[in-house]
N, CA, C and O atoms as a printed pandas DataFrame, in Angstrom:
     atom_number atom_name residue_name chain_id  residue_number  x_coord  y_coord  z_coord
0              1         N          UNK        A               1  -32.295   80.952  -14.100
1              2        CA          UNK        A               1  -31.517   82.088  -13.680
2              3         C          UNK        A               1  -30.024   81.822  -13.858
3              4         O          UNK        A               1  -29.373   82.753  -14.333
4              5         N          UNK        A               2  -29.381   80.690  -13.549
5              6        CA          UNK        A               2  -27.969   80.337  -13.693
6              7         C          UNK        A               2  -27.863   80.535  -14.559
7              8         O          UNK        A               2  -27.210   81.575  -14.648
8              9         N          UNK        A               3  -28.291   79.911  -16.067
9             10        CA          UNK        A               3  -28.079   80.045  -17.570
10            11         C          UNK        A               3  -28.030   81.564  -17.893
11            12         O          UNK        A               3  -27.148   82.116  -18.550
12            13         N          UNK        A               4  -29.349   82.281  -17.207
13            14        CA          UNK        A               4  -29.149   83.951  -17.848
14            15         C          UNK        A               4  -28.071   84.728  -17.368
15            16         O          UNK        A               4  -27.915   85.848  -17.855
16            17         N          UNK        A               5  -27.046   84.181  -16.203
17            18        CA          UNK        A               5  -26.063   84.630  -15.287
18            19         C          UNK        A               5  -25.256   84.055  -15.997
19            20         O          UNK        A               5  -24.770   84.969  -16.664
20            21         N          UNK        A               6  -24.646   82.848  -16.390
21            22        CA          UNK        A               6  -24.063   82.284  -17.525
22            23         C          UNK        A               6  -23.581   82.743  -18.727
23            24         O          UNK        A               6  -22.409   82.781  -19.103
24            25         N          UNK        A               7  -25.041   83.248  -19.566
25            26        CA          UNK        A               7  -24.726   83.694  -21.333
26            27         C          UNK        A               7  -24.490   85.264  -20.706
27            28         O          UNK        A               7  -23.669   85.870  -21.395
28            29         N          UNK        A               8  -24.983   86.017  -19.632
29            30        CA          UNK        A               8  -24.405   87.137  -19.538
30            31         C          UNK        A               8  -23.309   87.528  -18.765
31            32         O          UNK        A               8  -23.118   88.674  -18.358
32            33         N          UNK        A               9  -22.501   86.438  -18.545
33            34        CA          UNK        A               9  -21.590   86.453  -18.032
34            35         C          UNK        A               9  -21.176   87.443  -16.374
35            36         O          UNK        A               9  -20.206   88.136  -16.067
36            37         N          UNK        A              10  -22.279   87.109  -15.726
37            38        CA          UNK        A              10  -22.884   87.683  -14.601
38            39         C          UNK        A              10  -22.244   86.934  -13.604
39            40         O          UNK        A              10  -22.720   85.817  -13.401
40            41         N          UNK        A              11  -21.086   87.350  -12.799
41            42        CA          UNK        A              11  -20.180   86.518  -11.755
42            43         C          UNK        A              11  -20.623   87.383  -10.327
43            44         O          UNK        A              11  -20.671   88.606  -10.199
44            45         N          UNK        A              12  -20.910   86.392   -9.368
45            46        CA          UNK        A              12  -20.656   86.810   -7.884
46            47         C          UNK        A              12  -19.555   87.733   -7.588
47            48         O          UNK        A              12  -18.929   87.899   -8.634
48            49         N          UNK        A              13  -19.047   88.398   -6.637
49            50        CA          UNK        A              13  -18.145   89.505   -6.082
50            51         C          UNK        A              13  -17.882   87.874   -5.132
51            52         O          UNK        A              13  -18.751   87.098   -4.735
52            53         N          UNK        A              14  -16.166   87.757   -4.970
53            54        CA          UNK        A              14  -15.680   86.576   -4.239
54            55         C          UNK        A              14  -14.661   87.419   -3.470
55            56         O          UNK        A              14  -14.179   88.463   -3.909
56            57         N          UNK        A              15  -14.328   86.777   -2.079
57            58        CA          UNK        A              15  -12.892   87.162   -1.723
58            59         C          UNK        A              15  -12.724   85.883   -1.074
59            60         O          UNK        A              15  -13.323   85.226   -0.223
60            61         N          UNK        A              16  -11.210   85.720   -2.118
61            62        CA          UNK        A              16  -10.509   84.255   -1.695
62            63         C          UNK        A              16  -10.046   84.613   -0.204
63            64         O          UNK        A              16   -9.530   85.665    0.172
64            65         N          UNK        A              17  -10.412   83.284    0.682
65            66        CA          UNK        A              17   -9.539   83.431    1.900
66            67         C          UNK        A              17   -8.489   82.131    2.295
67            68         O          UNK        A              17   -8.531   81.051    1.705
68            69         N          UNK        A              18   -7.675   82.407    3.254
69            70        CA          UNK        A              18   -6.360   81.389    3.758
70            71         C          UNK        A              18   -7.722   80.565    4.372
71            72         O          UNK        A              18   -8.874   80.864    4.687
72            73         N          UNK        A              19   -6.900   79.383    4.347
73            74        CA          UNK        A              19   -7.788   78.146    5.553
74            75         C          UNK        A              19   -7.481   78.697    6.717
75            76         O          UNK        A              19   -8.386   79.182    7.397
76            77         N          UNK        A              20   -6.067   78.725    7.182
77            78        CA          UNK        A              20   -5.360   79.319    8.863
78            79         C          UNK        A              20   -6.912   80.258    9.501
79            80         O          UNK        A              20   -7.703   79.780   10.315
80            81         N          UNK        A              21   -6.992   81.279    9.038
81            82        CA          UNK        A              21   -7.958   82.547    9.433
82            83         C          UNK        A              21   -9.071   82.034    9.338
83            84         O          UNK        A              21   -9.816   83.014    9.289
84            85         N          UNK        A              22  -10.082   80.570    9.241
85            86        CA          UNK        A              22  -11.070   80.512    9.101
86            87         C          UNK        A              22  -12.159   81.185    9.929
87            88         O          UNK        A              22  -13.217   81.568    9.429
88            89         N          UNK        A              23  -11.797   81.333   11.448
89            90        CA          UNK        A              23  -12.403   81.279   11.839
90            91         C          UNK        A              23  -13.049   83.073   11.835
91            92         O          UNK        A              23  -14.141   83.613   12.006
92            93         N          UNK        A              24  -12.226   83.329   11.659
93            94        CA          UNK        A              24  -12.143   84.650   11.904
94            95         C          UNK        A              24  -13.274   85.042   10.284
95            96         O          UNK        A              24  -13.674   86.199   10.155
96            97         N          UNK        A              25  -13.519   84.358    9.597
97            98        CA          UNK        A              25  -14.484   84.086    8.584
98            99         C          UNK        A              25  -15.626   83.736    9.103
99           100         O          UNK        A              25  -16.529   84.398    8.593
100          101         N          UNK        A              26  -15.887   83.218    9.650
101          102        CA          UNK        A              26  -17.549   82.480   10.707
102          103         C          UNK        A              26  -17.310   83.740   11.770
103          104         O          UNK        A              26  -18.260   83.502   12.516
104          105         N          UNK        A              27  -16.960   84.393   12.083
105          106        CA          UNK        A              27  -17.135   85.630   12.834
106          107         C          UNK        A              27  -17.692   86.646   12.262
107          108         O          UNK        A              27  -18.515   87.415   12.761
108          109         N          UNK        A              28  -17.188   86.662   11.060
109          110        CA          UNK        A              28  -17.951   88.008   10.392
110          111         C          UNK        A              28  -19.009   87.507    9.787
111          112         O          UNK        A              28  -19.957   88.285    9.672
112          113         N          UNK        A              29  -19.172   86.116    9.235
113          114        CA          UNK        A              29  -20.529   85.925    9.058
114          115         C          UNK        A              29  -21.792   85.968    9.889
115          116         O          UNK        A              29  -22.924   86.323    9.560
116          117         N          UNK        A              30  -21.330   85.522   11.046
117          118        CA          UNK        A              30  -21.931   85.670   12.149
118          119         C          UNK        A              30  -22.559   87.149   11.997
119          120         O          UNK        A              30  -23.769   87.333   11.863
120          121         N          UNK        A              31  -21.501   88.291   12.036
121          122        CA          UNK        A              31  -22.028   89.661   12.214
122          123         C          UNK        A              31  -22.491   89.850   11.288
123          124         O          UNK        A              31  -23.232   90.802   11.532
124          125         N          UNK        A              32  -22.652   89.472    9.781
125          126        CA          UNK        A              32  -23.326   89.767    8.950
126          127         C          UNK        A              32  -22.524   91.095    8.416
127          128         O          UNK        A              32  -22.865   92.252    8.171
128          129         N          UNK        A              33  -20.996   90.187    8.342
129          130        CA          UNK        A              33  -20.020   91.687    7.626
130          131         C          UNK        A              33  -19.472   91.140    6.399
131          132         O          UNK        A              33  -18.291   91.388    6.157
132          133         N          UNK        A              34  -20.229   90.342    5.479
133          134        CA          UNK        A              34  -19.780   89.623    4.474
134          135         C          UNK        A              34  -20.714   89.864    3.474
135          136         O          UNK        A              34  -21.653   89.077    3.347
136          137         N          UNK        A              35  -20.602   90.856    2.722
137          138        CA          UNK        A              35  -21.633   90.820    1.582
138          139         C          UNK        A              35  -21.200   90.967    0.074
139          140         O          UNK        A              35  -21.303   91.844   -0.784
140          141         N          UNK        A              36  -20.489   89.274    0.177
141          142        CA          UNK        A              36  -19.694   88.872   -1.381
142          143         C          UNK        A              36  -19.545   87.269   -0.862
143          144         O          UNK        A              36  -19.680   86.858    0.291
144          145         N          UNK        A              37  -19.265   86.594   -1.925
145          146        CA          UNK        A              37  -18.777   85.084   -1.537
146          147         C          UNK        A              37  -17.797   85.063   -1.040
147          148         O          UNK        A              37  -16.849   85.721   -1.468
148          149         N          UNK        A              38  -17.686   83.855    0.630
149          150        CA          UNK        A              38  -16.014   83.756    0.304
150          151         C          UNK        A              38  -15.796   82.514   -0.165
151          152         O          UNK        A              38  -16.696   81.678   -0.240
152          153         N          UNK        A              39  -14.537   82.291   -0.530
153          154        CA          UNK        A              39  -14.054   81.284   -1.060
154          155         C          UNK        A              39  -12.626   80.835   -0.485
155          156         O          UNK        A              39  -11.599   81.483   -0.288
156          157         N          UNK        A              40  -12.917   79.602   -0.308
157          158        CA          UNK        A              40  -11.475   78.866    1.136
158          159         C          UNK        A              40  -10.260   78.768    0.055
159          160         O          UNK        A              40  -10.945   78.046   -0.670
160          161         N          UNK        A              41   -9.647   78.824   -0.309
161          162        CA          UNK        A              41   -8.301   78.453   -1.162
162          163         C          UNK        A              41   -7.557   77.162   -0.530
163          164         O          UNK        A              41   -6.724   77.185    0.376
164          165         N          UNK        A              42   -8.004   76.145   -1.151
165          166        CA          UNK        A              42   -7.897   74.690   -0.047
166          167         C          UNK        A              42   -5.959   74.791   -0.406
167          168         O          UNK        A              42   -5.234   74.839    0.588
168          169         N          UNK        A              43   -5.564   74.805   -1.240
169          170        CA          UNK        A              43   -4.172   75.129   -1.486
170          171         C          UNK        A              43   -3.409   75.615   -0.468
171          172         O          UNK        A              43   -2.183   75.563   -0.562
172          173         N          UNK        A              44   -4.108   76.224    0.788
173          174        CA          UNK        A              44   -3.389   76.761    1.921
174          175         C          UNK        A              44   -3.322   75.984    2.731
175          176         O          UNK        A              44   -2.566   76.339    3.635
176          177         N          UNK        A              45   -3.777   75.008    2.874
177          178        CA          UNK        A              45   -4.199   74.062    3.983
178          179         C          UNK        A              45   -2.898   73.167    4.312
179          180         O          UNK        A              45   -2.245   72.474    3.532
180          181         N          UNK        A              46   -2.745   73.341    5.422
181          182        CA          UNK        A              46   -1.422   72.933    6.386
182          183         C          UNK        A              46   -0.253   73.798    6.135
183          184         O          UNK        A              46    0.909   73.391    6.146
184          185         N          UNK        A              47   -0.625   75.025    5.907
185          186        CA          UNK        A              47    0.666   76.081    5.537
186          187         C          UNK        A              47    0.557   76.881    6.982
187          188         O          UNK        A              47   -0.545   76.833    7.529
188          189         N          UNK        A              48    1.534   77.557    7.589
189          190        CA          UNK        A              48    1.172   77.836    8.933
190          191         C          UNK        A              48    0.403   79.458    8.703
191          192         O          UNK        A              48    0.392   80.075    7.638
192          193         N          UNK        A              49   -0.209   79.917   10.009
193          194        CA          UNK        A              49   -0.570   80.926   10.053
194          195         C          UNK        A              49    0.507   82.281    9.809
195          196         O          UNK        A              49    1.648   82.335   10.267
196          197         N          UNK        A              50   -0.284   83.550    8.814
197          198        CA          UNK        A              50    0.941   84.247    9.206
198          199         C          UNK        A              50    1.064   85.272   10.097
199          200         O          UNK        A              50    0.081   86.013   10.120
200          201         N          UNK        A              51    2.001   85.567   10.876
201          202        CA          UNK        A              51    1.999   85.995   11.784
202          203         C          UNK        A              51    2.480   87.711   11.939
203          204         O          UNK        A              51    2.484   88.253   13.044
């Protein structure tokens, strides 16, 4: 299945998120309000929250 997702160039639906807000990410998974990948953007990590 990867390979036929591969040659047809068949990508997941992603929404990049901040590290800061994680949690608030395991909340909606929790509720089951996430129906796409997320993806952490480690690049944020130790940048402060924004406010």
């Amino acid at each position: 299945m990867l390979d036929f997702c591969a040659r047809q160039q068949i990508l997941p639906d992603c929404e990049t998120i901040r590290v800061a807000p994680i949690n608030e990410a395991f909340d909606r998974l929790e509720r089951s309000d996430v129906h796409h990948r997320c993806v952490i953007d480690m690049a944020t990590l130790g940048q402060p929250c924004a406010s």
